[in-house]
C-alpha positions as CSV (number, residue, x, y, z in Angstrom):
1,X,0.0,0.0,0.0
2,X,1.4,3.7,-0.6
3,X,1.6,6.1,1.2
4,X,-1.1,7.9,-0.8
5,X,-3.8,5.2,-0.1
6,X,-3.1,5.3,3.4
7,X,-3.6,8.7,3.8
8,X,-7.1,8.5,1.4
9,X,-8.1,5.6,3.9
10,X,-7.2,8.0,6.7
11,X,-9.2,10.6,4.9
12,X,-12.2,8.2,4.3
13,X,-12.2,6.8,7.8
14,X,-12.3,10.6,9.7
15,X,-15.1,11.7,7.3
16,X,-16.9,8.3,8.1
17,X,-16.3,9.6,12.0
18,X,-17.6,12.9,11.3
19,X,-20.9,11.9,9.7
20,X,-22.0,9.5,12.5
21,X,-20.9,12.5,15.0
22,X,-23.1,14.8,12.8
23,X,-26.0,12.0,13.0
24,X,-25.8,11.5,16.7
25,X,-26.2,15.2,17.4
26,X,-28.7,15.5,14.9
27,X,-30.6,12.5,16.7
28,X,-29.8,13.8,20.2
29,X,-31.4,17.4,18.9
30,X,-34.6,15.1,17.2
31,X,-35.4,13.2,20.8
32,X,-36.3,16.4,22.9
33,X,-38.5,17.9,19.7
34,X,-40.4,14.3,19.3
35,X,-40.8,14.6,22.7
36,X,-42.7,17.6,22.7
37,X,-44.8,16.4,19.9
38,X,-45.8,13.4,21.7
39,X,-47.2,15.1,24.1
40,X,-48.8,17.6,21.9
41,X,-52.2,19.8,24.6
42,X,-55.5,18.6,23.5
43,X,-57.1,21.6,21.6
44,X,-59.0,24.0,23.3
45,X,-63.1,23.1,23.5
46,X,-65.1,25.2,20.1
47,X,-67.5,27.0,21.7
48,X,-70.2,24.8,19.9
49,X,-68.6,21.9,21.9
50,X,-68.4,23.9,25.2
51,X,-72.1,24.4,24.7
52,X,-72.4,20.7,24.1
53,X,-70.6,19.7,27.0
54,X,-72.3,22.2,29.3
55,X,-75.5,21.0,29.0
56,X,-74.7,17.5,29.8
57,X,-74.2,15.8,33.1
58,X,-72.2,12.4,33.9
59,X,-73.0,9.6,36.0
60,X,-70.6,7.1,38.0
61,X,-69.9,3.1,36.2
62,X,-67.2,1.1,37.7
63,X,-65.7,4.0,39.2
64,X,-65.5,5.7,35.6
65,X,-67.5,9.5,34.9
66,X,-69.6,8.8,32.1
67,X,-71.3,12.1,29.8
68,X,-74.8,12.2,29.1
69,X,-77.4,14.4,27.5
70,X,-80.9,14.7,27.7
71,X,-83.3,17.1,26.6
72,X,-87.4,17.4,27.6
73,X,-89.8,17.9,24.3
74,X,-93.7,17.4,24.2
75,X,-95.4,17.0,27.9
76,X,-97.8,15.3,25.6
77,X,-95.7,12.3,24.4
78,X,-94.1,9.8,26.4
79,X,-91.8,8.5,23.8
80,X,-87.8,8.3,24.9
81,X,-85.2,7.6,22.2
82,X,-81.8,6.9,22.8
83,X,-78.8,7.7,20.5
84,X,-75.6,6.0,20.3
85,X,-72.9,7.2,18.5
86,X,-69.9,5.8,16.3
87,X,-66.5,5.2,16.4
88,X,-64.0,7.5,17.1
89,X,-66.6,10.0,17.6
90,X,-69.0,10.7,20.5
91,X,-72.4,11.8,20.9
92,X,-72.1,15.5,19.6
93,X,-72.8,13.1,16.2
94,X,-76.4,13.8,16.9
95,X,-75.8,17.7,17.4
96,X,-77.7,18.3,13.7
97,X,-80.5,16.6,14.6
98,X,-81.0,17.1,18.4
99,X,-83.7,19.7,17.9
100,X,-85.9,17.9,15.6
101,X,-85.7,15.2,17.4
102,X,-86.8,17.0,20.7
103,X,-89.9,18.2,19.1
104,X,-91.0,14.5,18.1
105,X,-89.9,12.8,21.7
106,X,-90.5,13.2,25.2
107,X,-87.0,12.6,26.1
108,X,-84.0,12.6,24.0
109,X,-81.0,11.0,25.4
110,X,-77.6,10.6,24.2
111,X,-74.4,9.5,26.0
112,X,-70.4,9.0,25.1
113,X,-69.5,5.6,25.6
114,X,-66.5,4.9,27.6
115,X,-63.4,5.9,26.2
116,X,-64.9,8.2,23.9
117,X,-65.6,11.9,23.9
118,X,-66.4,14.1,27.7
119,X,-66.6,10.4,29.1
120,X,-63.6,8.8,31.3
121,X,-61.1,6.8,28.7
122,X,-59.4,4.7,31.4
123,X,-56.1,2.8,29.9
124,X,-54.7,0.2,30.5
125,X,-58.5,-0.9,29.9
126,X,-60.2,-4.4,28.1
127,X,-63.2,-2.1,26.4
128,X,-66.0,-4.2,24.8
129,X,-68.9,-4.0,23.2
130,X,-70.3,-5.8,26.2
131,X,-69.2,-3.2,29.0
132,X,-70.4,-0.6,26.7
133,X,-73.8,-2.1,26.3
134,X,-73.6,-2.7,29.9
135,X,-73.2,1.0,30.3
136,X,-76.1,2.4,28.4
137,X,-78.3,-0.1,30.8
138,X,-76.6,1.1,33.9
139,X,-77.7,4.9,32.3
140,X,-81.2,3.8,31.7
141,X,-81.1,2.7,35.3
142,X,-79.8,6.2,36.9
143,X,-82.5,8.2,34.8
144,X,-85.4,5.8,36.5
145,X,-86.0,4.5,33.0
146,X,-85.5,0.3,33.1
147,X,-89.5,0.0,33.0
148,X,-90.3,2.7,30.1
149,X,-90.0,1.1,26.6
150,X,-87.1,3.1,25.0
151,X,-86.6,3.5,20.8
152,X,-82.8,3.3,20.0
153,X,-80.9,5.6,17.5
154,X,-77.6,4.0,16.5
155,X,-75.0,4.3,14.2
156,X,-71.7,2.7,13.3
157,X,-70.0,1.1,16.8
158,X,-73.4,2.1,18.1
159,X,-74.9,-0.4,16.3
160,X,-73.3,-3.3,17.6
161,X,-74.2,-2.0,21.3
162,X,-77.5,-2.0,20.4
163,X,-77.4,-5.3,19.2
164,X,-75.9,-6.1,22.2
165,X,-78.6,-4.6,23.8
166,X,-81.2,-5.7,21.5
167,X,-80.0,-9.6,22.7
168,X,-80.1,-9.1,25.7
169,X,-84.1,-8.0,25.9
170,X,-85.1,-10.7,23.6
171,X,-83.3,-13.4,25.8
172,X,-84.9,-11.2,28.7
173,X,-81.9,-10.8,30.6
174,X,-81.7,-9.0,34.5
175,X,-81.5,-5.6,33.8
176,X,-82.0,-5.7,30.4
177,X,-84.1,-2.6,28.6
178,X,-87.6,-2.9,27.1
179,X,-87.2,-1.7,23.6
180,X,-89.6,-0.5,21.4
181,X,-87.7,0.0,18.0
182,X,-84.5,0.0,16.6
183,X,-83.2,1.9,14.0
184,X,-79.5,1.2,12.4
185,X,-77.8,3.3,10.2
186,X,-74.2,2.3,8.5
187,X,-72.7,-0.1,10.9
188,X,-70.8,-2.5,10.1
189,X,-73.1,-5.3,11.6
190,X,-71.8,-7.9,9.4
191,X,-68.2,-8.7,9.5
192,X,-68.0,-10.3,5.8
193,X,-69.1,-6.8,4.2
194,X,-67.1,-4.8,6.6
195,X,-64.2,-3.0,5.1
196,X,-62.5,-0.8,8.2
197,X,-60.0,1.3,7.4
198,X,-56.4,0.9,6.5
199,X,-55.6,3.0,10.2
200,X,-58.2,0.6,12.0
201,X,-56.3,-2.3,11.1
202,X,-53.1,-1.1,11.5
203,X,-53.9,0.2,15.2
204,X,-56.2,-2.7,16.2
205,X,-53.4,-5.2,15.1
206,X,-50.4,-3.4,16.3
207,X,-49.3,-4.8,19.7
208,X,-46.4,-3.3,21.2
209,X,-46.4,-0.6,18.6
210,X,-49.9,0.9,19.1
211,X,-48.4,3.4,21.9
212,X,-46.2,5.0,19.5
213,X,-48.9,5.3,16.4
214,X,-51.7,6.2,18.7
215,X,-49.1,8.9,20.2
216,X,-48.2,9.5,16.7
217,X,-52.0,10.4,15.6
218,X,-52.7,13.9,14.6
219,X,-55.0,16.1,13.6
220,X,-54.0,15.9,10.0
221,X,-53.8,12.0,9.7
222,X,-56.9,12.1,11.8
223,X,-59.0,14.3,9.5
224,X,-57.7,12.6,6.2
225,X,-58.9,9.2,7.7
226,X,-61.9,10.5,8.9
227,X,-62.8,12.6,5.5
228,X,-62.3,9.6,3.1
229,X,-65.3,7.8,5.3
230,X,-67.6,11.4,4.4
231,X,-69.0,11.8,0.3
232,X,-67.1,14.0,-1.7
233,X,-69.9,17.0,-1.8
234,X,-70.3,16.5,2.0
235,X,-67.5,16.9,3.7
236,X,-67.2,18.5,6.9
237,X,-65.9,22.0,7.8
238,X,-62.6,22.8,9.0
239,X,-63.8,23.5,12.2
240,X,-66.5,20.3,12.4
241,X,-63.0,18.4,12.0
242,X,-61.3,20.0,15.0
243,X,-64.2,19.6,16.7
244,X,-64.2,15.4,16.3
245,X,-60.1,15.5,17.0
246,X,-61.0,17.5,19.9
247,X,-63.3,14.9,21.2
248,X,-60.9,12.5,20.7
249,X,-57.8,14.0,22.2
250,X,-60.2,14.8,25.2
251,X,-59.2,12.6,28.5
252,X,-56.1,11.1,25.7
253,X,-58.5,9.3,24.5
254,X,-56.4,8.9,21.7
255,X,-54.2,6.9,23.7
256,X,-56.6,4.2,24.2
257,X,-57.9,3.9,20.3
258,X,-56.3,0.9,19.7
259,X,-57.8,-1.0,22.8
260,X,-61.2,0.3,21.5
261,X,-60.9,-1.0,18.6
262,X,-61.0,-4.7,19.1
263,X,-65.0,-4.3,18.7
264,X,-63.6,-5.5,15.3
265,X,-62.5,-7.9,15.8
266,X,-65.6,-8.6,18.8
267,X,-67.5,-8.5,15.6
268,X,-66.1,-11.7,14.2
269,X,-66.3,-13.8,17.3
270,X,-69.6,-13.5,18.5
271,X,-71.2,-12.5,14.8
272,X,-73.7,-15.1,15.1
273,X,-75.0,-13.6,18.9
274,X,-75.8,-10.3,17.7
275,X,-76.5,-11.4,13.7
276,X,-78.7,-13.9,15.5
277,X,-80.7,-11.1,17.6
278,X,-81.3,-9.1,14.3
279,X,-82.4,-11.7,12.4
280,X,-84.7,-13.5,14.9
281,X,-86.3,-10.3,16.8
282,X,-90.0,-8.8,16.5
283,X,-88.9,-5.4,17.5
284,X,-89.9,-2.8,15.3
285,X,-87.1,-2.4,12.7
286,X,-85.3,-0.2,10.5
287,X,-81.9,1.2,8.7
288,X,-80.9,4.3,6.9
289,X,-78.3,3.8,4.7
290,X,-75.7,6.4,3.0
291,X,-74.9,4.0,0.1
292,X,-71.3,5.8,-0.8
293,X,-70.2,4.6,2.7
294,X,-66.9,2.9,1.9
295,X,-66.9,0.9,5.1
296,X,-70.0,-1.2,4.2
297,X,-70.2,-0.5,0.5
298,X,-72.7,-0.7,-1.6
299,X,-74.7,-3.0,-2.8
300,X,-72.8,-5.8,-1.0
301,X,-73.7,-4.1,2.6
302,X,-77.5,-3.7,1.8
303,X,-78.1,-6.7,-0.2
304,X,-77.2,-8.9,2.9
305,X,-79.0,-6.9,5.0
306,X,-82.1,-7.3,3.1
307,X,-81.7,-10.8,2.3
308,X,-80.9,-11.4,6.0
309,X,-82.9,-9.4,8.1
310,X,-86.6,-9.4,6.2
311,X,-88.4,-7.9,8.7
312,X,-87.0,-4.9,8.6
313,X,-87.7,-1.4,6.4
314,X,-84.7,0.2,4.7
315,X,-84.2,3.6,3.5
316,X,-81.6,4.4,1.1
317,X,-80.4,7.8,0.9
318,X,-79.1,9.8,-1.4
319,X,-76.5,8.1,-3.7
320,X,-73.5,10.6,-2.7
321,X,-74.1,10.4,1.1
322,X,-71.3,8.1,2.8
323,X,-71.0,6.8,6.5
324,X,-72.1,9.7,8.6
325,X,-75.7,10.4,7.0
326,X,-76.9,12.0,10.4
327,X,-74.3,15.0,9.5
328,X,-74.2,14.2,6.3
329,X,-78.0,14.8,5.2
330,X,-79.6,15.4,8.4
331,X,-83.1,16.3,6.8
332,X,-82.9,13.2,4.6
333,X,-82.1,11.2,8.0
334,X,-84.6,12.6,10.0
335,X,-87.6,12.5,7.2
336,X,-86.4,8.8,6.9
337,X,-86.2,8.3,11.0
338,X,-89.8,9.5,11.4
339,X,-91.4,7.4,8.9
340,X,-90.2,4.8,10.3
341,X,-90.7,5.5,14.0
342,X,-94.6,7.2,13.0
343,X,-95.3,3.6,11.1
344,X,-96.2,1.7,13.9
């Protein structure tokens, strides 16, 4: 070897040296900055939300605060409905169609399931479709209303509580409520036509990762996810998608998406239990449908639905209305919702 490739070796092996120096400090620099952004403040409550929250109240399960809201309409009726909400959002779903609703019913009631929205999102926690079901029973109970027949509102994750729910009543468990209808819209009640999204499946399935990405969840990867599940001529304001994140991020509950989200995978296992209840009930029942919905597309989604469940009435809205159809076309929903609930 000369002299002159011992020195370019020398040369070679100090600028080697200075780039893993330069790495290290630039990595040493990254940790405190990822730091902060891990730990990112929730957003501040929109006033709309504030409002929301305000006029709510909570109630004690299991040692966990759970939100509620109900609202008093006609001293003539004595209907009560009861709406419960998707995933990852909470009850402020309902927000567009509270009023209407509170014209037509003697009680209107609405409540964020645990680990969602103003309610407690305890972690570590095992949540299930059965504690959450459980939950809306234990509600029923603190408002004095286990003997009043009760009409249920659901959508998305709410659906499969109110399956849950529905179940229980038919196999007339302790506890359970009387119900006098249900009405589903876009939940993905049957797992074979169920198409979650790409996030879903990557959080649900991510063991020892899912602190990090749930951690890693922003506002921006939150409200791309969540606008690809809304039709392209209906998607929500800049604001209406702070004001989901903000429900999310309330309590962390971003933190604990991933244990939520095994209701997926709840689905699967116990399909025939709450398929079962749906198929086999003489409850009063209905679905409204936003056929764009990418989650339980269509036709596949409504064409087992009919086939399977032939007791119930369907409405179909409009062809470019996706998953949310209570935000979505809240006219539409509710002129669809009172048909059904004045046809009997």
């Amino acid at each position: 070897m000369t002299r002159s490739d011992s020195s370019n070796e020398e040369e070679c092996s100090s600028s080697r040296g200075i780039m893993r120096e330069w790495w290290l400090h630039v990595g040493l620099l990254c940790v405190p900055l990822i730091a902060v952004y891990l730990h990112i403040p929730p957003p501040q409550l929109s006033p709309a939300l504030q409002n929301w929250r305000s006029a709510g109240h909570h109630f004690s399960f299991r040692g966990n605060k759970i939100f509620y809201r109900e609202s008093y309409g006609p001293l003539g009726s004595s209907d009560v409905v009861l709406l419960l909400h998707g995933f990852p959002t909470s009850s402020y779903d309902w927000h567009k169609i509270w009023e209407p609703l509170t014209q037509r019913f003697n009680r209107v009631i609405a409540l964020d399931f645990l680990g969602f929205g103003f309610s407690d999102k305890p972690r570590p926690h095992r949540y299930s479709i059965f504690e959450q079901a459980s939950v809306v029973e234990a509600l029923l109970s603190h408002l004095g209303l286990m003997d009043q027949r009760v009409n249920i509102l659901s959508h998305d994750y709410g659906d499969t509580v109110a399956l849950e729910l529905l179940y229980r009543s038919d196999q007339n468990r302790t506890g359970h409520l009387t119900i006098n209808s249900l009405c589903l819209s876009n939940g993905g009640i049957f797992p074979e036509t169920h198409h979650p999204r790409l996030l879903q499946k990557v959080l649900k399935d991510a063991g020892f990762l899912s602190p990090v990405l749930t951690r890693l969840c922003n506002f921006m990867v939150f409200s791309r996810g969540i606008g690809d599940v809304f039709g392209p001529y209906t998607q929500p304001t800049e604001a209406e998608f702070w004001d989901m994140w903000t429900g999310v991020r309330f309590n962390e509950g971003n933190l604990v998406m991933d244990s939520i989200l095994q209701y997926i995978n709840q689905r699967l296992k116990h399909r025939d239990r709450w398929v079962g209840a749906l198929t086999s009930t003489f409850v009063p029942l209905h679905i409204i449908y936003g056929p764009m919905d990418p989650v339980n597309p269509h036709p596949d989604f409504i064409r087992l639905y009919q086939k399977l469940v032939q007791r119930s009435t369907v409405s179909v809205l409009d062809e470019h209305i996706s998953h949310y159809p209570q935000l979505e076309d809240p006219m539409g929903f509710m002129n669809a919702y009172f048909n059904f609930i004045n046809s009997f």
